[in-house]
Every structure is written in structure tokens, then in C-alpha cells.
mmCIF file of the N, C-alpha and C atoms, coordinates in Angstrom:
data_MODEL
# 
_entry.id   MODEL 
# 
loop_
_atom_site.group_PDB 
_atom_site.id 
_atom_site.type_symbol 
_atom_site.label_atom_id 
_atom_site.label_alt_id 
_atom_site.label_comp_id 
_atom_site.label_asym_id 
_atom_site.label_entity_id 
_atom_site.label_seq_id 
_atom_site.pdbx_PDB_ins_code 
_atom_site.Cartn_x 
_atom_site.Cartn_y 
_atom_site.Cartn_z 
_atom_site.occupancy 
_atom_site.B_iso_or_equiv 
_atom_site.pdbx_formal_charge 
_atom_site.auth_seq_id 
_atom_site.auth_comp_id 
_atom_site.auth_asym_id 
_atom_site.auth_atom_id 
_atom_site.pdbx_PDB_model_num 
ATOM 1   N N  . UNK A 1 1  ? 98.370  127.574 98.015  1.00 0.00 ? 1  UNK A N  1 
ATOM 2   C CA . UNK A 1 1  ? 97.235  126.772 97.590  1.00 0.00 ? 1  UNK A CA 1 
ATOM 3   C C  . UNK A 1 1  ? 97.139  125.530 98.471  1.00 0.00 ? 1  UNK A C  1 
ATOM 4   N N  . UNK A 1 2  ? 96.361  125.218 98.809  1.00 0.00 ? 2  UNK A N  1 
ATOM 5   C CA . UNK A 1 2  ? 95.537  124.244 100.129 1.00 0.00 ? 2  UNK A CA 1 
ATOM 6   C C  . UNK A 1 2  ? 94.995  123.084 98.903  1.00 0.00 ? 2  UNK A C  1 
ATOM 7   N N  . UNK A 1 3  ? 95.786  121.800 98.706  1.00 0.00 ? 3  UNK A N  1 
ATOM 8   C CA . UNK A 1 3  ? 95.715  121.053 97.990  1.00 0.00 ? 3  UNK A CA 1 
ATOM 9   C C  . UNK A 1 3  ? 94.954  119.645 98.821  1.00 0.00 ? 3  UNK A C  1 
ATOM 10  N N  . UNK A 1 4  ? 93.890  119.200 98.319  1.00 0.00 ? 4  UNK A N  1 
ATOM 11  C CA . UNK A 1 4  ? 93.047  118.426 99.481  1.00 0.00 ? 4  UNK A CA 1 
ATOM 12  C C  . UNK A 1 4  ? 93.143  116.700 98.617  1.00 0.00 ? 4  UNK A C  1 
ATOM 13  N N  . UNK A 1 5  ? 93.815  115.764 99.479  1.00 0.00 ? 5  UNK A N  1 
ATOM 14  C CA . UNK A 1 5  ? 94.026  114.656 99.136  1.00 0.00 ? 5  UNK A CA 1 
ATOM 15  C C  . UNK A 1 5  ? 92.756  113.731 99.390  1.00 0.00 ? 5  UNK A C  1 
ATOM 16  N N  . UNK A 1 6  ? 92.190  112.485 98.643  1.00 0.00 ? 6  UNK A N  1 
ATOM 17  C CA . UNK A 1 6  ? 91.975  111.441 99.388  1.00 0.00 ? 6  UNK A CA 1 
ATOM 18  C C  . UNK A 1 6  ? 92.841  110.406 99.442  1.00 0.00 ? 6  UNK A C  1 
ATOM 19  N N  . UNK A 1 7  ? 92.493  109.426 100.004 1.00 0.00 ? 7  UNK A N  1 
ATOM 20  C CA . UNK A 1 7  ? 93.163  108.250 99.881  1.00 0.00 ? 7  UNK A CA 1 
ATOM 21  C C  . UNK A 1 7  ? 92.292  107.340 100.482 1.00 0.00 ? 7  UNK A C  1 
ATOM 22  N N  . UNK A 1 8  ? 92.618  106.250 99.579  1.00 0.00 ? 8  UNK A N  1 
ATOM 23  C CA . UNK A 1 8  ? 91.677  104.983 99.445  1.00 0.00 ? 8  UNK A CA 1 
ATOM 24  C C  . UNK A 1 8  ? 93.328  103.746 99.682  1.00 0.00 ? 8  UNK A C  1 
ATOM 25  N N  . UNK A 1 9  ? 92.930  103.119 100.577 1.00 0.00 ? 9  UNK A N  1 
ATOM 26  C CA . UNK A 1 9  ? 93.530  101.469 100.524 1.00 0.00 ? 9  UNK A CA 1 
ATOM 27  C C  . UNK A 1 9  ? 92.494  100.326 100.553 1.00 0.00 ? 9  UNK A C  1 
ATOM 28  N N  . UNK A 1 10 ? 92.969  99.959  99.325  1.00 0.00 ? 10 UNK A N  1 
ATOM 29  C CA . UNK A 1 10 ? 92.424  98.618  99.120  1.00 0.00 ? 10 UNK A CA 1 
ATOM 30  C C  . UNK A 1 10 ? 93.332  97.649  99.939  1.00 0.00 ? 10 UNK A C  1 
ATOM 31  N N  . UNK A 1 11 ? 92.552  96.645  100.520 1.00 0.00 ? 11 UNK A N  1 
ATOM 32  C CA . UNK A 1 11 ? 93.234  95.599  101.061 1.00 0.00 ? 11 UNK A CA 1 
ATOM 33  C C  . UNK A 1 11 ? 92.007  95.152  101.825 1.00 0.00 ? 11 UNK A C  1 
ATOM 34  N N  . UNK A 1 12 ? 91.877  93.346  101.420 1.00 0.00 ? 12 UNK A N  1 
ATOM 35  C CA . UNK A 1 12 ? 90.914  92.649  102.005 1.00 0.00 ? 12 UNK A CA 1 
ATOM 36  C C  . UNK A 1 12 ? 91.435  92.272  104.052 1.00 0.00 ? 12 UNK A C  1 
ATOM 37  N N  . UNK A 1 13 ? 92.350  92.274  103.987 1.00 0.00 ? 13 UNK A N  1 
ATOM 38  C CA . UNK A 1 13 ? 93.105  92.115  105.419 1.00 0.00 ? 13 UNK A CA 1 
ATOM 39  C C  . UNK A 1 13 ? 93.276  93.022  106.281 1.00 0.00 ? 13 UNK A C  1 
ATOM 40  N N  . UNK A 1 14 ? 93.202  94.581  105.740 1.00 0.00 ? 14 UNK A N  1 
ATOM 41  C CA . UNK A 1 14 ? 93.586  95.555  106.748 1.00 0.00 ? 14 UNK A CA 1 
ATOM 42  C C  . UNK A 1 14 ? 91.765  95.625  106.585 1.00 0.00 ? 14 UNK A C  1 
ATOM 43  N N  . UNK A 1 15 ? 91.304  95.995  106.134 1.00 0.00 ? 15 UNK A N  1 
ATOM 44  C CA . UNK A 1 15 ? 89.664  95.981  105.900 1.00 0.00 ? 15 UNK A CA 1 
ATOM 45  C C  . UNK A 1 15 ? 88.878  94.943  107.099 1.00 0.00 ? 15 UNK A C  1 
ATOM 46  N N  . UNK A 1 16 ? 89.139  93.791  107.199 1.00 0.00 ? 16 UNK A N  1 
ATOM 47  C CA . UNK A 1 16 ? 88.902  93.001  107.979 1.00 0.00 ? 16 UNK A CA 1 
ATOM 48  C C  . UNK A 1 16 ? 89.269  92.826  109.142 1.00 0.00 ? 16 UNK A C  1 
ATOM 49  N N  . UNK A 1 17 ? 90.320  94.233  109.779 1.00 0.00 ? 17 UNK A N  1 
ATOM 50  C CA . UNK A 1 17 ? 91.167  94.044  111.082 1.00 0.00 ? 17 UNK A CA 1 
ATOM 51  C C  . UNK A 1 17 ? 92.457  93.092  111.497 1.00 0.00 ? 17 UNK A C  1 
ATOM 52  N N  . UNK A 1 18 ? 92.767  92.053  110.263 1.00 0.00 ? 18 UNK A N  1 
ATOM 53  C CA . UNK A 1 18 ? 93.291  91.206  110.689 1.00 0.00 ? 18 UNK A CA 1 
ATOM 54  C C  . UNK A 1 18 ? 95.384  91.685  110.667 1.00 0.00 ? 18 UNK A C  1 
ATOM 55  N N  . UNK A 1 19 ? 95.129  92.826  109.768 1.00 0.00 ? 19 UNK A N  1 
ATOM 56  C CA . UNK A 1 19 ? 96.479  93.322  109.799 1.00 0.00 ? 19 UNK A CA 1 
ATOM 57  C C  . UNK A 1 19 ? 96.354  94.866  109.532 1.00 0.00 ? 19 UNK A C  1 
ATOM 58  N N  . UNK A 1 20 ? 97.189  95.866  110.283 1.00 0.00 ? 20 UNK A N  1 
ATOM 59  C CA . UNK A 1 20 ? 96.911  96.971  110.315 1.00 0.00 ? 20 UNK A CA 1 
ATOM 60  C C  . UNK A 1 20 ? 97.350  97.857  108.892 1.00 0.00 ? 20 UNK A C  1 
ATOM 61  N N  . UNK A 1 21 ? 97.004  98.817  108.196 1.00 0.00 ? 21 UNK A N  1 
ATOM 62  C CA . UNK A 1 21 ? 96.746  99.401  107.480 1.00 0.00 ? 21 UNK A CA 1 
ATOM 63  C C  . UNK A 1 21 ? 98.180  100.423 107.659 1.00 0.00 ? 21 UNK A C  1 
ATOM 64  N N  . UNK A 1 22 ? 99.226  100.030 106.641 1.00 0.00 ? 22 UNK A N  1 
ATOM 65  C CA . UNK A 1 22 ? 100.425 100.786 107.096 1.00 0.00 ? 22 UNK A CA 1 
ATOM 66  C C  . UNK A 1 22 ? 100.638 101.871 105.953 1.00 0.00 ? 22 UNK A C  1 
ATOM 67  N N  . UNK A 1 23 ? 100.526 101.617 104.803 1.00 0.00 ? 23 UNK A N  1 
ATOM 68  C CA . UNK A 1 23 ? 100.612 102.748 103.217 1.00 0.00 ? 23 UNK A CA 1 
ATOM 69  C C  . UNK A 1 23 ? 99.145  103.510 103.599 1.00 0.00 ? 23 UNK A C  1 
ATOM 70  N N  . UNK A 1 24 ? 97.956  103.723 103.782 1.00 0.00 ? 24 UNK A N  1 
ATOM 71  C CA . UNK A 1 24 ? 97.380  104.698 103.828 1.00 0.00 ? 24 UNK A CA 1 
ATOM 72  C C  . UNK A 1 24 ? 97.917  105.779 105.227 1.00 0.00 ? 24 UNK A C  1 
ATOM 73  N N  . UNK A 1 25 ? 98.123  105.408 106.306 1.00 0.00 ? 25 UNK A N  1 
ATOM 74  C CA . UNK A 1 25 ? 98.438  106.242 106.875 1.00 0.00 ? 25 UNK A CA 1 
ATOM 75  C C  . UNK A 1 25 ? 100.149 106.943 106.741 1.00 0.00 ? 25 UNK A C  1 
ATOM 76  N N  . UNK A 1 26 ? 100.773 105.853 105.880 1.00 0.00 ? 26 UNK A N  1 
ATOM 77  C CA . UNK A 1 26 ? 102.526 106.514 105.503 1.00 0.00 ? 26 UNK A CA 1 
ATOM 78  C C  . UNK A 1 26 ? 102.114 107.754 104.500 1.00 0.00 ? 26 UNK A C  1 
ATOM 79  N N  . UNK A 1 27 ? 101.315 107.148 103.093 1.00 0.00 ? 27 UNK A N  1 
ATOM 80  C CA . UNK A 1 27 ? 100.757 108.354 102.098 1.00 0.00 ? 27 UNK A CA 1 
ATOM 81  C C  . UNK A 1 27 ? 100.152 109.514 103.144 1.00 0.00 ? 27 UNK A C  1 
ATOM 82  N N  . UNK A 1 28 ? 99.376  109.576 104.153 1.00 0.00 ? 28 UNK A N  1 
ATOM 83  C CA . UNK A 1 28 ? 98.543  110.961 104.750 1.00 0.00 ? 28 UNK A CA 1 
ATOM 84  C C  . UNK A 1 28 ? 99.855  111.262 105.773 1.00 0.00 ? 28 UNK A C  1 
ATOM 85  N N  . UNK A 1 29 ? 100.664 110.688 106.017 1.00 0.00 ? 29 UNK A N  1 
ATOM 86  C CA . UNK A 1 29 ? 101.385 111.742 106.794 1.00 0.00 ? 29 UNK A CA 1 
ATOM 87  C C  . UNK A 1 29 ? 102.782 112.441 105.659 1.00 0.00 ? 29 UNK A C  1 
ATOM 88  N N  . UNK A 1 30 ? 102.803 111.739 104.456 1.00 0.00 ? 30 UNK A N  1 
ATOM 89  C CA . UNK A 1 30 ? 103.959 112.299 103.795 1.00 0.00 ? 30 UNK A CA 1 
ATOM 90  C C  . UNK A 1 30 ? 103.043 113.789 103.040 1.00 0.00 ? 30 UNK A C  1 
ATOM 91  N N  . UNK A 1 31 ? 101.553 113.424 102.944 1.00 0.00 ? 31 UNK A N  1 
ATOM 92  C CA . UNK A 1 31 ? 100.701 114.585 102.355 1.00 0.00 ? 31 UNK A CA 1 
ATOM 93  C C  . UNK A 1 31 ? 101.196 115.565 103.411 1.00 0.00 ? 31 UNK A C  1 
ATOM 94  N N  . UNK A 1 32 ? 100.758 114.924 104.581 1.00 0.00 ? 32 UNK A N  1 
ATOM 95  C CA . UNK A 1 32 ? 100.703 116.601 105.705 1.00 0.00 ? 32 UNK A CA 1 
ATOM 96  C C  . UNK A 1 32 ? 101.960 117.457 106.041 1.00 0.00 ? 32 UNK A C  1 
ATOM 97  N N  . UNK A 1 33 ? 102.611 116.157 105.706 1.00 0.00 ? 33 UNK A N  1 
ATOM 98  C CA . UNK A 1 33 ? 104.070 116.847 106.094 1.00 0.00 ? 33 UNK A CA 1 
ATOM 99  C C  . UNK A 1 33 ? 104.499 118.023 104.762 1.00 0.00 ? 33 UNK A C  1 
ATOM 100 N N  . UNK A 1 34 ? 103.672 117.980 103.834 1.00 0.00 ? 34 UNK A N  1 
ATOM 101 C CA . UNK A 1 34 ? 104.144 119.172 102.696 1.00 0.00 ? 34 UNK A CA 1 
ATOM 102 C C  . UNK A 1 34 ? 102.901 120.033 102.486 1.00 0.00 ? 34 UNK A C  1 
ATOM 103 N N  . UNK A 1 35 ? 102.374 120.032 103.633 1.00 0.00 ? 35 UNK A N  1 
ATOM 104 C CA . UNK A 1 35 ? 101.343 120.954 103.921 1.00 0.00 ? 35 UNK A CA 1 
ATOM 105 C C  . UNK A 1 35 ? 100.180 121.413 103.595 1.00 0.00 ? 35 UNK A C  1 
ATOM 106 N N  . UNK A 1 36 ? 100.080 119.904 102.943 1.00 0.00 ? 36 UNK A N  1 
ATOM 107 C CA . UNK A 1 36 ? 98.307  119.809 102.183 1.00 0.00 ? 36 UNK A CA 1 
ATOM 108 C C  . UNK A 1 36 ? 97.300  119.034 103.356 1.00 0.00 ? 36 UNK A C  1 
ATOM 109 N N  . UNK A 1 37 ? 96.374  118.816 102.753 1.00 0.00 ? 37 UNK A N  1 
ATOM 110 C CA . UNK A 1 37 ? 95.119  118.433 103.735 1.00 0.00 ? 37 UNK A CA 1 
ATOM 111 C C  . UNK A 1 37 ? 95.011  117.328 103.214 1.00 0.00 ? 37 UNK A C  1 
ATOM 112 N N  . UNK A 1 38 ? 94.240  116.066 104.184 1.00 0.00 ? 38 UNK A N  1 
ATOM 113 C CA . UNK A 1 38 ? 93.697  115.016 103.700 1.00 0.00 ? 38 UNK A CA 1 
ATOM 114 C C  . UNK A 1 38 ? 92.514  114.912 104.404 1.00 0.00 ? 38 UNK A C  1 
ATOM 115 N N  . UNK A 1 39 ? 91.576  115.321 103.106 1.00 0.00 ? 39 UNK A N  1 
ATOM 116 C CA . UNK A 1 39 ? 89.681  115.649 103.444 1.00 0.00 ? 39 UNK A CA 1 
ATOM 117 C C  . UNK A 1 39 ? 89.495  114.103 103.522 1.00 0.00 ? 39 UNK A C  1 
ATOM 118 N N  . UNK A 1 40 ? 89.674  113.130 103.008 1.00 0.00 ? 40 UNK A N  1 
ATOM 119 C CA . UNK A 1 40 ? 89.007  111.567 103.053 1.00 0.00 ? 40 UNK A CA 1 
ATOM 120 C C  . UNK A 1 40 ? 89.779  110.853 103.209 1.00 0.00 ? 40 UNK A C  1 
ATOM 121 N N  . UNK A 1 41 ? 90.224  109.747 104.077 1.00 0.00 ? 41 UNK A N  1 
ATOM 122 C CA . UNK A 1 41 ? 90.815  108.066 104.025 1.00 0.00 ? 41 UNK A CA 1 
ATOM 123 C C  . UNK A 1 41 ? 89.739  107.147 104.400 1.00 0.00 ? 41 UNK A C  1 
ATOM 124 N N  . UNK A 1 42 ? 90.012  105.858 103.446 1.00 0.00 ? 42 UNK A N  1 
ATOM 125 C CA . UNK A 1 42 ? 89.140  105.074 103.666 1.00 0.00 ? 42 UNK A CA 1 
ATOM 126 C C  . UNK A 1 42 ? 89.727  103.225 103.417 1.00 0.00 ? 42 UNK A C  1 
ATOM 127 N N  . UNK A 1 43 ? 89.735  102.911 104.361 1.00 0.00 ? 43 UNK A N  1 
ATOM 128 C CA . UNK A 1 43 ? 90.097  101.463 103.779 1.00 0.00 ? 43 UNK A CA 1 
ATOM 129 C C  . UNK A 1 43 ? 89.113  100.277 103.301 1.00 0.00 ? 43 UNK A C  1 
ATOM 130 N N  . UNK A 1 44 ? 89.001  99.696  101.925 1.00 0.00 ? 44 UNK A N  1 
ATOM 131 C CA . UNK A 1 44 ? 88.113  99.336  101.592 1.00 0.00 ? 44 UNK A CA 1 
ATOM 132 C C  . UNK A 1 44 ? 88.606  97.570  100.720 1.00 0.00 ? 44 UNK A C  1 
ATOM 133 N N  . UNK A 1 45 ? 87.614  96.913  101.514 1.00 0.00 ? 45 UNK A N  1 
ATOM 134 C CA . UNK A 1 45 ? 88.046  95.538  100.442 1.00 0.00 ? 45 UNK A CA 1 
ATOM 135 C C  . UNK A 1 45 ? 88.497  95.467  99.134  1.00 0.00 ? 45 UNK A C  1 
ATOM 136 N N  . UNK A 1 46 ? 89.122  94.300  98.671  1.00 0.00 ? 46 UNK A N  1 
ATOM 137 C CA . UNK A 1 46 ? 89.255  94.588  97.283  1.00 0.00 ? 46 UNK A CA 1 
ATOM 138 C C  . UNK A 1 46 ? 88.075  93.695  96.273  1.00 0.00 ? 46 UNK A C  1 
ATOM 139 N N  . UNK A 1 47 ? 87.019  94.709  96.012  1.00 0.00 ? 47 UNK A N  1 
ATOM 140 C CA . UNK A 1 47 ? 85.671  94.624  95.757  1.00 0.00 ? 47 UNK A CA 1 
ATOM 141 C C  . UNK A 1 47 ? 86.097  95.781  94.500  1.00 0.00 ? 47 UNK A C  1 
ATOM 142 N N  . UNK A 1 48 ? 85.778  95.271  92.781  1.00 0.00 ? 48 UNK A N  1 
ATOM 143 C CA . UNK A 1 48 ? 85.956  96.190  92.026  1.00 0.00 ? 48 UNK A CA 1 
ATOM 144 C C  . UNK A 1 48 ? 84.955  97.687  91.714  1.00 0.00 ? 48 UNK A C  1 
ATOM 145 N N  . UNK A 1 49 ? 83.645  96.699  91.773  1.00 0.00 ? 49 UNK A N  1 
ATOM 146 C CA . UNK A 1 49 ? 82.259  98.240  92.229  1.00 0.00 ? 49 UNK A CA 1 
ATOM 147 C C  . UNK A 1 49 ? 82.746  98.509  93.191  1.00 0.00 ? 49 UNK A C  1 
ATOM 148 N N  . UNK A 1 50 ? 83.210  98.353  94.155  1.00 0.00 ? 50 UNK A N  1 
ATOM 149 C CA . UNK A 1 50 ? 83.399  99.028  96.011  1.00 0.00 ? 50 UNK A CA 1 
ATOM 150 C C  . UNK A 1 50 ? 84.822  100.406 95.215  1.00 0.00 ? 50 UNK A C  1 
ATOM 151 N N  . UNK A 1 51 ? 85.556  99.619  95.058  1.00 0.00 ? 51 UNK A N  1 
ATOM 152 C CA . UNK A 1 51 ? 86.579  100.827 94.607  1.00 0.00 ? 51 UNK A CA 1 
ATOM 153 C C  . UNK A 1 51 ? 86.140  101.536 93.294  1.00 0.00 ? 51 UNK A C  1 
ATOM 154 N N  . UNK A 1 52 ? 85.532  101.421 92.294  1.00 0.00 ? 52 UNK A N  1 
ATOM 155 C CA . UNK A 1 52 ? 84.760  102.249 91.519  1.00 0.00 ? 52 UNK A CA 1 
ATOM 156 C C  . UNK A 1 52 ? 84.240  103.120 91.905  1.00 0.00 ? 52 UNK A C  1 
ATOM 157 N N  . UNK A 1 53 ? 83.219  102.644 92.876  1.00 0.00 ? 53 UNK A N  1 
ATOM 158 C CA . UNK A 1 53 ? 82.469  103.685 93.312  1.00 0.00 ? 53 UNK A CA 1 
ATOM 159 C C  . UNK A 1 53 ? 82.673  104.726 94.385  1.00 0.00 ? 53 UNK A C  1 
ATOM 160 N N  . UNK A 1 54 ? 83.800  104.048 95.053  1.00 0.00 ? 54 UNK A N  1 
ATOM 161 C CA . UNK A 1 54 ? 84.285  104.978 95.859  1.00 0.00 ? 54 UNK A CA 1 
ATOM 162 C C  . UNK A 1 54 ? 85.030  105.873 95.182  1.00 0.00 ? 54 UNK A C  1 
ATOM 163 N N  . UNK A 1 55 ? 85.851  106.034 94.010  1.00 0.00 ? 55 UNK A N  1 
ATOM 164 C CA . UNK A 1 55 ? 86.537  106.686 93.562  1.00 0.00 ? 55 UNK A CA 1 
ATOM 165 C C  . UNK A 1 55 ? 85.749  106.945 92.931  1.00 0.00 ? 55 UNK A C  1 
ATOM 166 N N  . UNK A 1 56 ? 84.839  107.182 92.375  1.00 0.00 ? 56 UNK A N  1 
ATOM 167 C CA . UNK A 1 56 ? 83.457  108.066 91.236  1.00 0.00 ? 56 UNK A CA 1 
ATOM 168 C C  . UNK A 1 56 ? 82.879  108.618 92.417  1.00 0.00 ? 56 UNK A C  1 
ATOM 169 N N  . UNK A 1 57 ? 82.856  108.504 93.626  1.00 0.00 ? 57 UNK A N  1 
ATOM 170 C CA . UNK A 1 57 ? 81.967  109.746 94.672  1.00 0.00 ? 57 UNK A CA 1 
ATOM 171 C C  . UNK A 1 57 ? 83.241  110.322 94.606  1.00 0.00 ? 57 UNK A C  1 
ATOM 172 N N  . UNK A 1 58 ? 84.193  110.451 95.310  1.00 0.00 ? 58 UNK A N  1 
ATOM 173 C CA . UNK A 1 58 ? 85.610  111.147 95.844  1.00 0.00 ? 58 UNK A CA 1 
ATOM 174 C C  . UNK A 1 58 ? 85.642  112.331 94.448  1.00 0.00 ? 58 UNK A C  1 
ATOM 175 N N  . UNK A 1 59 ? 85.489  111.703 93.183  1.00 0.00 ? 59 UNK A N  1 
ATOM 176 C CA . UNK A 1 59 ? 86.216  112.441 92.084  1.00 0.00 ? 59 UNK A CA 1 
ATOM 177 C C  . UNK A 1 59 ? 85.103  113.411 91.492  1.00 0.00 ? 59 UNK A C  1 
ATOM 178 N N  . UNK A 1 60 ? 83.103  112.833 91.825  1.00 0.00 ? 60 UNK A N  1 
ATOM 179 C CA . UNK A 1 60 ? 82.406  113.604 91.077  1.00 0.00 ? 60 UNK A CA 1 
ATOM 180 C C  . UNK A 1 60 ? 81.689  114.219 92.803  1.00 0.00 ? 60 UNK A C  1 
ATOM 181 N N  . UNK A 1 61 ? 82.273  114.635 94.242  1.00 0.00 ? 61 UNK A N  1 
ATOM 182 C CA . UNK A 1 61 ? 81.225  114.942 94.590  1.00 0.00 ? 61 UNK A CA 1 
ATOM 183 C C  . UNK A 1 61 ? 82.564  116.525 95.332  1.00 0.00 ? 61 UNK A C  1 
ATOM 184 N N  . UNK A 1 62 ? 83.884  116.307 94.429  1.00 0.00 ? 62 UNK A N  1 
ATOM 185 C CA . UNK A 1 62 ? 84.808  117.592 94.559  1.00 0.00 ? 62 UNK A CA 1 
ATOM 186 C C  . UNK A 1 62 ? 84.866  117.474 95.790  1.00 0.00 ? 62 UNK A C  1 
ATOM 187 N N  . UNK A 1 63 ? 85.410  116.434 96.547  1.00 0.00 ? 63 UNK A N  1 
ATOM 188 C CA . UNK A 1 63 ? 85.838  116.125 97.885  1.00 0.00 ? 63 UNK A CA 1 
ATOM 189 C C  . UNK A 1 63 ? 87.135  116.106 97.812  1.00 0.00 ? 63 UNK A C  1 
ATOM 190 N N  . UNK A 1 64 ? 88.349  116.061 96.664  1.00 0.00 ? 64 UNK A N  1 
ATOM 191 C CA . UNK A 1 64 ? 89.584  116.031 96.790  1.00 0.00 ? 64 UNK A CA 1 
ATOM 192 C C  . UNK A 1 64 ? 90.209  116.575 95.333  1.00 0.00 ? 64 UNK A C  1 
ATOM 193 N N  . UNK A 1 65 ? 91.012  117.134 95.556  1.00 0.00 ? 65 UNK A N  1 
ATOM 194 C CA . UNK A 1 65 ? 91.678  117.380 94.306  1.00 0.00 ? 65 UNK A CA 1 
ATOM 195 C C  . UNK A 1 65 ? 92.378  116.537 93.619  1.00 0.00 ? 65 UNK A C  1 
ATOM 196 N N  . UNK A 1 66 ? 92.693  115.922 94.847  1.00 0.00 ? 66 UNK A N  1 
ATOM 197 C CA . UNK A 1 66 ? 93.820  114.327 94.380  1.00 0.00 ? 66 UNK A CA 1 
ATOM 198 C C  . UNK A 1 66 ? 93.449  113.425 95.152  1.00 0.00 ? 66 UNK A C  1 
ATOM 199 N N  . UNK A 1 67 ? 93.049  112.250 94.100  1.00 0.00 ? 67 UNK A N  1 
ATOM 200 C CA . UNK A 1 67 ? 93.106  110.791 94.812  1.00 0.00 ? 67 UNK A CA 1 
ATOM 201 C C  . UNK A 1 67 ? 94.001  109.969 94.617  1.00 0.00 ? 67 UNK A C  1 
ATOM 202 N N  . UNK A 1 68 ? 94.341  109.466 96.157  1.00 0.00 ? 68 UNK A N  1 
ATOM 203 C CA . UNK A 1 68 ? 95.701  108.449 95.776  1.00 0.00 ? 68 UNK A CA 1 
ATOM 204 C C  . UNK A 1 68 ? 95.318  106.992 96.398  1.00 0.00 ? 68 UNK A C  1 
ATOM 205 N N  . UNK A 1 69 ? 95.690  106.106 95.705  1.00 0.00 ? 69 UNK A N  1 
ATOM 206 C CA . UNK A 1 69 ? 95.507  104.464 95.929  1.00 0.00 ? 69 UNK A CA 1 
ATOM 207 C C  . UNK A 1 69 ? 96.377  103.992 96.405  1.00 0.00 ? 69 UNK A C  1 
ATOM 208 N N  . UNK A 1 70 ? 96.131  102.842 97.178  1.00 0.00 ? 70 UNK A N  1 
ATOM 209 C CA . UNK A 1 70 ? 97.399  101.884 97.662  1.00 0.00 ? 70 UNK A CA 1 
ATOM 210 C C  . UNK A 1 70 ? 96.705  100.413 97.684  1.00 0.00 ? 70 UNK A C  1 
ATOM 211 N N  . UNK A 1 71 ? 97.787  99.879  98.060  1.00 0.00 ? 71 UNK A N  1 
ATOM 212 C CA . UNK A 1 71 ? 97.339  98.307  98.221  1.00 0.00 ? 71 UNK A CA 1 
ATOM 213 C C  . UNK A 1 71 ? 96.928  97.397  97.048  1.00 0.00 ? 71 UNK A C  1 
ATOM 214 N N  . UNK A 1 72 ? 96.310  96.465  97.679  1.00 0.00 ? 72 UNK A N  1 
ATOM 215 C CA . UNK A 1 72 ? 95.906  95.575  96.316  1.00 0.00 ? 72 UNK A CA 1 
ATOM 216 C C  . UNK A 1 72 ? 96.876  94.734  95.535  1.00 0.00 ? 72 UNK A C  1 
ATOM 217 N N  . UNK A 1 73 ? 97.632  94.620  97.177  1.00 0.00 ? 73 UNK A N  1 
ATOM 218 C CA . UNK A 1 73 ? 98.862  93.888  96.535  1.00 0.00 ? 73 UNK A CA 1 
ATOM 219 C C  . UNK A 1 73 ? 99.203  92.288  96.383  1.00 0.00 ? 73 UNK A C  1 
ATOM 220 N N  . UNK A 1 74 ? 98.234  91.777  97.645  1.00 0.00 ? 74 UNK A N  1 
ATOM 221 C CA . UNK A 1 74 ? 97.763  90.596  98.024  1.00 0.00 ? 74 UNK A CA 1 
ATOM 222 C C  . UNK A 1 74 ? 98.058  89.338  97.119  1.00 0.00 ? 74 UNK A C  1 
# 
């Protein structure tokens, strides 16, 4: 079974370029490495509609079976 991840990082700093984005790409390579897919990554401010809504498309438009979060640790 071909299990299809997204992943969303919140973080106002990697979002803005000012520091690079290290947990979304650690989460998509520990996905690939057990031999699932990652259909979406996206790094997104920490904006509460922005991550709502990104996670209400991801979850109602059957783009991933699993969504996983990071960040937002700030």
C-alpha cells in the first residue's frame, strides 16, 4: 500500500527565508525512507486561517492520506 503524506511547517522565519526549514524536510525524508510518497510540502507562516485552510484543502480535496505538522515553535 502506497501511503501518500503531506506536510505542512509552520514557521514565520523559515517562511520568510530568514532561516532554513529543517523538520519539514527531516519528516519527508524519514516518510521516503519507509517507502511512502510525499504528494504535498508546504511551508507556511504562522497565520491560524493560513494553517486551517491549508489543512481543510490537504484533508477535503484527498491529496494525502496523512497530514503531518511541524513547527510553531517560536
Amino acid at each position: 500500500m502506497n501511503i501518500r503524506f503531506a506536510i505542512c511547517t509552520v514557521s514565520d522565519r523559515a517562511f520568510r527565508g530568514q532561516r532554513p526549514d529543517q523538520s519539514g524536510p527531516a519528516l519527508a525524508k524519514y516518510v521516503r525512507s519507509r517507502g511512502w510518497a510525499v504528494s504535498q510540502a508546504k511551508t507556511i507562516p504562522d497565520d491560524q486561517q493560513l494553517i486551517a485552510g491549508t489543512l481543510e484543502d490537504w484533508a477535503n480535496t484527498g491529496q494525502a492520506d496523512i497530514i503531518l505538522t511541524t513547527g510553531g515553535t517560536g
